[in-house]
Backbone as ProteinMPNN parsed JSONL, in Angstrom:
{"seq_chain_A": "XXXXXXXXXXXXXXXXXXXXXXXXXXXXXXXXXXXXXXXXXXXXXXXXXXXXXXXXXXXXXXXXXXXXXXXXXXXXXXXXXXXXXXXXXXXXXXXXXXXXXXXXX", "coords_chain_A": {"N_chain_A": [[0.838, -1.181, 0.0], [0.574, 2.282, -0.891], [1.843, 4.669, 0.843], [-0.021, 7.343, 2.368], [1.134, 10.556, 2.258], [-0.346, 12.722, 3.018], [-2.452, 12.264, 5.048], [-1.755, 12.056, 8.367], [-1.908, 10.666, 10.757], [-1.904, 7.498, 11.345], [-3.595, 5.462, 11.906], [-5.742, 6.51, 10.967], [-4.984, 6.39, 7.727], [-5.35, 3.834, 7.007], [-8.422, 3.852, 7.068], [-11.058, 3.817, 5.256], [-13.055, 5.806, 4.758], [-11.842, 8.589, 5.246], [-10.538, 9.028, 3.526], [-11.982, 8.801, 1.313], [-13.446, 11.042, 1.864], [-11.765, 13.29, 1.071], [-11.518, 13.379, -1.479], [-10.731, 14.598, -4.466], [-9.894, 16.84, -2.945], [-7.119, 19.984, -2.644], [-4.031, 18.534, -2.013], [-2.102, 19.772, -0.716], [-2.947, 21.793, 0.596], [-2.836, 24.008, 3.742], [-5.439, 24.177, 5.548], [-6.946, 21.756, 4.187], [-5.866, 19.342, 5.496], [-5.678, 20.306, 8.091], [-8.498, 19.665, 7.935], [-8.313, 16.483, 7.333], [-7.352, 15.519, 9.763], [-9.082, 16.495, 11.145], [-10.971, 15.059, 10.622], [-9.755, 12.135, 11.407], [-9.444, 12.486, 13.762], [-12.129, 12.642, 14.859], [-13.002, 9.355, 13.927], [-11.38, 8.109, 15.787], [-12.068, 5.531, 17.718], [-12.189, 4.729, 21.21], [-11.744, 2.353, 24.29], [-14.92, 3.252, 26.337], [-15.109, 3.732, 29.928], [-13.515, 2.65, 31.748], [-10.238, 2.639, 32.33], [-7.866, 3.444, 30.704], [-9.867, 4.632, 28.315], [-11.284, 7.12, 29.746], [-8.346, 8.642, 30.328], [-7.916, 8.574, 27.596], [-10.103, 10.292, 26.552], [-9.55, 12.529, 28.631], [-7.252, 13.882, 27.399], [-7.545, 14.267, 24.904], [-9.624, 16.37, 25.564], [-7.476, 18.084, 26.467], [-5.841, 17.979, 24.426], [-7.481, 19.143, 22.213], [-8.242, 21.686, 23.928], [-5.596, 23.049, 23.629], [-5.911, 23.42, 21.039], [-7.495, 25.254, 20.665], [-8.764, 28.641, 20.268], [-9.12, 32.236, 21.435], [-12.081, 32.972, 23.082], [-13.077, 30.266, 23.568], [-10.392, 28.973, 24.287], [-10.327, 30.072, 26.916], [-12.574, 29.469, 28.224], [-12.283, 26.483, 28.249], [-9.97, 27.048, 29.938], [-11.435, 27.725, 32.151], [-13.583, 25.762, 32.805], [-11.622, 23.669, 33.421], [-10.119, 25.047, 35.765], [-12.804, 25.23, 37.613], [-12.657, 22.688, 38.126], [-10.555, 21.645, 39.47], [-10.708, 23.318, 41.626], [-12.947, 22.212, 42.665], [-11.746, 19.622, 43.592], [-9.878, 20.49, 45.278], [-11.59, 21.729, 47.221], [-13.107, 19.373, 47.995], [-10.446, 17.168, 48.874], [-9.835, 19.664, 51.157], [-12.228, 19.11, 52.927], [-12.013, 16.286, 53.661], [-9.918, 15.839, 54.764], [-10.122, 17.674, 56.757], [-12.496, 15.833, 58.237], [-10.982, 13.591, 58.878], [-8.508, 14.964, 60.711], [-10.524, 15.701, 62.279], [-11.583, 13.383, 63.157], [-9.397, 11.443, 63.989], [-7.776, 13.06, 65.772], [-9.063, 14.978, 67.309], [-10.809, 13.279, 68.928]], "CA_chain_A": [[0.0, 0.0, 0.0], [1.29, 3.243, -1.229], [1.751, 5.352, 2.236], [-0.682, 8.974, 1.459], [1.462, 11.769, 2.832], [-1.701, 13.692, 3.345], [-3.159, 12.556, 6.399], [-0.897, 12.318, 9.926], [-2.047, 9.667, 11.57], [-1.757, 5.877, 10.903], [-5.099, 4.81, 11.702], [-6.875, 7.353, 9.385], [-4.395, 5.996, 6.633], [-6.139, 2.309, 6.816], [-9.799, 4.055, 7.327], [-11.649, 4.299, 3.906], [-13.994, 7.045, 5.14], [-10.922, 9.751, 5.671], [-9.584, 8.981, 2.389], [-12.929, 8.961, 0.684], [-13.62, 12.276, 1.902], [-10.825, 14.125, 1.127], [-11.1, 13.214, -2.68], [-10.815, 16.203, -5.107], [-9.289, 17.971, -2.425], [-5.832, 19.982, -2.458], [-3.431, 17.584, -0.79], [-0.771, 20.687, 0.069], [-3.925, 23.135, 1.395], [-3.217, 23.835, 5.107], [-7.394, 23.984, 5.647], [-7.554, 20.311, 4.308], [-4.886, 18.406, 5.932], [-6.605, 20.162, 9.348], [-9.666, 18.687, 8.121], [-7.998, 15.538, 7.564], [-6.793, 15.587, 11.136], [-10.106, 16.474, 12.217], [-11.53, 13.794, 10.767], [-9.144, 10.987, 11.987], [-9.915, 12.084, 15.582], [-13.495, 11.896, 15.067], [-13.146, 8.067, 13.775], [-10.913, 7.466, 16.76], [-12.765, 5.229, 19.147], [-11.457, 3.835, 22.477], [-13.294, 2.041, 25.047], [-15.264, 3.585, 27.543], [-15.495, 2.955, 31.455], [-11.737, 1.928, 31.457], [-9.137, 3.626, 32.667], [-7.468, 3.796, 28.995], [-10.836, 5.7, 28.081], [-11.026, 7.808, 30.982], [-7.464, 9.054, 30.093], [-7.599, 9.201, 26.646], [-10.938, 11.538, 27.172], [-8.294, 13.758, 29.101], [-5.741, 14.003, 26.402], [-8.256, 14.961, 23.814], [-9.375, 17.266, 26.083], [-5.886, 19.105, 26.849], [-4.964, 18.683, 23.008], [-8.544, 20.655, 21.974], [-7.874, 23.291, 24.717], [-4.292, 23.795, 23.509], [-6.042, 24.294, 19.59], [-8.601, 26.676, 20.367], [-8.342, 30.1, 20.403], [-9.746, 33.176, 22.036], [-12.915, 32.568, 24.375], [-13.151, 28.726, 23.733], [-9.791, 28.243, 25.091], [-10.841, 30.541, 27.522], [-14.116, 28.466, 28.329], [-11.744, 25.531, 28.631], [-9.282, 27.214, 31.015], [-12.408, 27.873, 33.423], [-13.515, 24.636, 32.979], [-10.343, 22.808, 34.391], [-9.975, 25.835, 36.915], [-13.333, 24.409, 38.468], [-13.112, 20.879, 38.512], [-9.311, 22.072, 40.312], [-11.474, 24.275, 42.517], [-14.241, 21.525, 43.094], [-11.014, 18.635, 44.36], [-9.589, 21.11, 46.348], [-12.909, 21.699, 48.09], [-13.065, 18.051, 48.105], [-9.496, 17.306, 49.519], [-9.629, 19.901, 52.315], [-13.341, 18.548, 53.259], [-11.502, 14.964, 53.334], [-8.544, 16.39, 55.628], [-11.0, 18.152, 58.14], [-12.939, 15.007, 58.585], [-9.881, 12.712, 59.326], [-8.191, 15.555, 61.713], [-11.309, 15.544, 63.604], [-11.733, 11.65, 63.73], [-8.411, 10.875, 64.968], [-6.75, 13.944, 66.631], [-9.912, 15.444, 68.621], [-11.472, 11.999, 69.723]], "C_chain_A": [[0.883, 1.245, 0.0], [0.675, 4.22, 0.29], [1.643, 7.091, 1.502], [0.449, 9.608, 2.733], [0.36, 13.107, 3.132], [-2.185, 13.373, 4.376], [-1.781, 11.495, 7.053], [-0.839, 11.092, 10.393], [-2.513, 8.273, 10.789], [-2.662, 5.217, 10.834], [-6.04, 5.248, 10.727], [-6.198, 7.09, 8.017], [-4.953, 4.729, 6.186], [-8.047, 2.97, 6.331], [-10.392, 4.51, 5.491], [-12.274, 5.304, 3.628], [-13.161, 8.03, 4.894], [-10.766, 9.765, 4.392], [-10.687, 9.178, 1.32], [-13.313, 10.607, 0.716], [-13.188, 13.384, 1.469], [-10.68, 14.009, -0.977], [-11.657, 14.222, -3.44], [-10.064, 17.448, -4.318], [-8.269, 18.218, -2.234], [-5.337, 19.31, -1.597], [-2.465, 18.251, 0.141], [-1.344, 21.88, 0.975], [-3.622, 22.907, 3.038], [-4.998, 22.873, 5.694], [-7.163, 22.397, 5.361], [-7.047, 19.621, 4.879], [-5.334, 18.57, 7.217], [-7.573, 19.133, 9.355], [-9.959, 16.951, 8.18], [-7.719, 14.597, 8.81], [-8.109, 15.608, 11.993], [-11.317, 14.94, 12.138], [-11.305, 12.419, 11.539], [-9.497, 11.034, 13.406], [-11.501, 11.648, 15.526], [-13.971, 10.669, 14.641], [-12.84, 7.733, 14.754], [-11.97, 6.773, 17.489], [-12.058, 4.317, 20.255], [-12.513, 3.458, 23.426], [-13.32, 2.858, 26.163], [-15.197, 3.134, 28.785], [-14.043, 1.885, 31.137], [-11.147, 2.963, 31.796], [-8.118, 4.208, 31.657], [-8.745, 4.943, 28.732], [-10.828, 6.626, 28.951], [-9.611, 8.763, 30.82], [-7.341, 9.341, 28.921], [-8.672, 10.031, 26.111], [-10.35, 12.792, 27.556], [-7.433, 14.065, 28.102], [-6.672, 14.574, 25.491], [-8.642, 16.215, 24.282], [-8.631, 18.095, 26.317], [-5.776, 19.644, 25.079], [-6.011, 19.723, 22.259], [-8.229, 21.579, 22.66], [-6.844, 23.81, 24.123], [-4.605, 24.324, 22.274], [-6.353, 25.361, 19.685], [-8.144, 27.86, 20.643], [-9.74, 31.06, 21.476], [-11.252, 32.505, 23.406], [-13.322, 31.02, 24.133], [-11.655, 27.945, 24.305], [-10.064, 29.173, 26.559], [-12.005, 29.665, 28.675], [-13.152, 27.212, 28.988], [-10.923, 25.551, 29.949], [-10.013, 27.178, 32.104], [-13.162, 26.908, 33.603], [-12.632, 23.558, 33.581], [-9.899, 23.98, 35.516], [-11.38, 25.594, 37.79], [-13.434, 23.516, 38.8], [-11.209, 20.893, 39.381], [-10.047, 22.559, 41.709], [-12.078, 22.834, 43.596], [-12.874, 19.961, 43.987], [-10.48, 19.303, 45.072], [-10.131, 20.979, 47.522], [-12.899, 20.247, 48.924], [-11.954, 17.404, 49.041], [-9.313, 18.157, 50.607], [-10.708, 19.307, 53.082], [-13.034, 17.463, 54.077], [-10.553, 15.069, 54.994], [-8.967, 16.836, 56.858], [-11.442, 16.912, 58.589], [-11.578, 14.079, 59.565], [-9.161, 13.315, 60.404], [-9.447, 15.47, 62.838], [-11.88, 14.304, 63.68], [-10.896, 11.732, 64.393], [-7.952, 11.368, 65.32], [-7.791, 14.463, 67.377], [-10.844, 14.17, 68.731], [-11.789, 12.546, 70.938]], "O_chain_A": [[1.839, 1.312, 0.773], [-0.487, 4.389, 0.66], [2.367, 7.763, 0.766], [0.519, 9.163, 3.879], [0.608, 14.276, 3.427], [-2.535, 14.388, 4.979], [-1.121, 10.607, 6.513], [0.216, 10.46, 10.445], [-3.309, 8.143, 9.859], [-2.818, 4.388, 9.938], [-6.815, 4.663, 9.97], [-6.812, 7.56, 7.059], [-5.034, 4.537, 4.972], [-8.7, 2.503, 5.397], [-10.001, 5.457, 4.809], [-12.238, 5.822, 2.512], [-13.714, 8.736, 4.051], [-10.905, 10.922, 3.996], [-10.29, 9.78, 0.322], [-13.443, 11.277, -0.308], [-13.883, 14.398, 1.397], [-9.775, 14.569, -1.596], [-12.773, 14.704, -3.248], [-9.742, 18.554, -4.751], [-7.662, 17.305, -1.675], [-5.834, 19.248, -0.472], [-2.043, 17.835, 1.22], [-0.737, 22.636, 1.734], [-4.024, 21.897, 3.615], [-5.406, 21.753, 5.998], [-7.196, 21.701, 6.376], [-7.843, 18.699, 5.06], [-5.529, 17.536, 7.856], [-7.713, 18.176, 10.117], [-10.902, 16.292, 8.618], [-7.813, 13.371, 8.882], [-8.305, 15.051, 13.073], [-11.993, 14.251, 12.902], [-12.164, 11.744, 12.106], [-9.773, 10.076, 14.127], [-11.99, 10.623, 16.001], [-15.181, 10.493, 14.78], [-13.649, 6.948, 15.249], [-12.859, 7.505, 17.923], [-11.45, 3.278, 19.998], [-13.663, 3.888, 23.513], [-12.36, 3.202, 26.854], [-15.225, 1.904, 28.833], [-13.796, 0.838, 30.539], [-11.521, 4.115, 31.571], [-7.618, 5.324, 31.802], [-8.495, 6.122, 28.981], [-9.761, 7.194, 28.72], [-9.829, 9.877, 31.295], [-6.684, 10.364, 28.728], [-8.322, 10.63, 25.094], [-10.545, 13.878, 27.009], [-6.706, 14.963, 28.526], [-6.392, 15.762, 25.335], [-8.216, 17.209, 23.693], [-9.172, 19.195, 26.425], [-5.689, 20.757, 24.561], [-5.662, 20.812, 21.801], [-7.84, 22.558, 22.025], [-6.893, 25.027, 23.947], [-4.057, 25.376, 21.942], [-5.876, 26.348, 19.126], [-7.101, 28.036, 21.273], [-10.793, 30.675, 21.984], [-11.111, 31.733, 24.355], [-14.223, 30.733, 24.922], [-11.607, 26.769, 24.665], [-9.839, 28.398, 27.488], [-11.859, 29.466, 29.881], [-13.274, 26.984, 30.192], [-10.946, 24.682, 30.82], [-9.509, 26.68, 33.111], [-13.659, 26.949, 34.728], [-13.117, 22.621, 34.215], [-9.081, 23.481, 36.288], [-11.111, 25.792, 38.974], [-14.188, 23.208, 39.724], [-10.868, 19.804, 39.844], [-9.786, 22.011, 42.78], [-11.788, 22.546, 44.757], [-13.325, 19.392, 44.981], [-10.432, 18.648, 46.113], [-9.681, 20.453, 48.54], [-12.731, 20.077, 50.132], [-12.426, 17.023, 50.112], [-8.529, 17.621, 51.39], [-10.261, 18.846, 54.132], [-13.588, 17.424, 55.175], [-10.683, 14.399, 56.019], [-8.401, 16.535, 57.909], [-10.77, 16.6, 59.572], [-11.457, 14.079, 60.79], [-8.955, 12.506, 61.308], [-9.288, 15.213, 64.032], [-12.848, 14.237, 64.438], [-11.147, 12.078, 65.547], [-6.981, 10.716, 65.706], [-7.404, 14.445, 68.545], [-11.989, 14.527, 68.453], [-12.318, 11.853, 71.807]]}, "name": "protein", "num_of_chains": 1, "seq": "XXXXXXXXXXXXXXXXXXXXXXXXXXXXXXXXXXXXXXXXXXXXXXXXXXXXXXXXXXXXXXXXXXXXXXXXXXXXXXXXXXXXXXXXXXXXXXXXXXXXXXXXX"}
């Protein structure tokens, strides 16, 4: 199999869909080679309810925040600045309890 230099990733190089899509379209255009890219993630699937899923959820997460621009990475930053907020909360909550179990008995 002749290896396309047009799309990135290895799995969207097997996928017929990515490659179907992209036909007629410049292969050197910034714009399509994104869209190429955007496609391959949205074939990706991993399993859910797993600790693999669960993590690679997070990673997609981080690597969208790091694309976006202006008030959607924005949006994102204040999104992971509450769920920081909300284990904090959580963790001192945690810390009180246990000091006043076993040090004021």
């Amino acid at each position: 199999m002749r290896e396309d230099p047009f799309v990135t990733d290895e799995r969207s190089r097997e996928d017929p869909f990515v490659t179907d899509e992209l036909i007629g379209l410049d292969r050197d255009d910034p714009e399509t080679k994104a869209f190429a890219e955007h496609l391959a993630r949205m074939r990706q699937q991993h399993p859910n309810y797993t600790v693999e899923g669960y993590l690679a959820n997070v990673s997609e997460f981080a690597n969208s925040a790091n694309r976006a621009r202006g008030h959607h990475r924005m949006m994102a930053l204040l999104v992971v600045g509450l769920i920081l907020l909300g284990v904090g909360w959580a963790v001192w909550r945690a810390l009180g309890d246990v000091i006043n179990t076993f040090v004021f008995k």
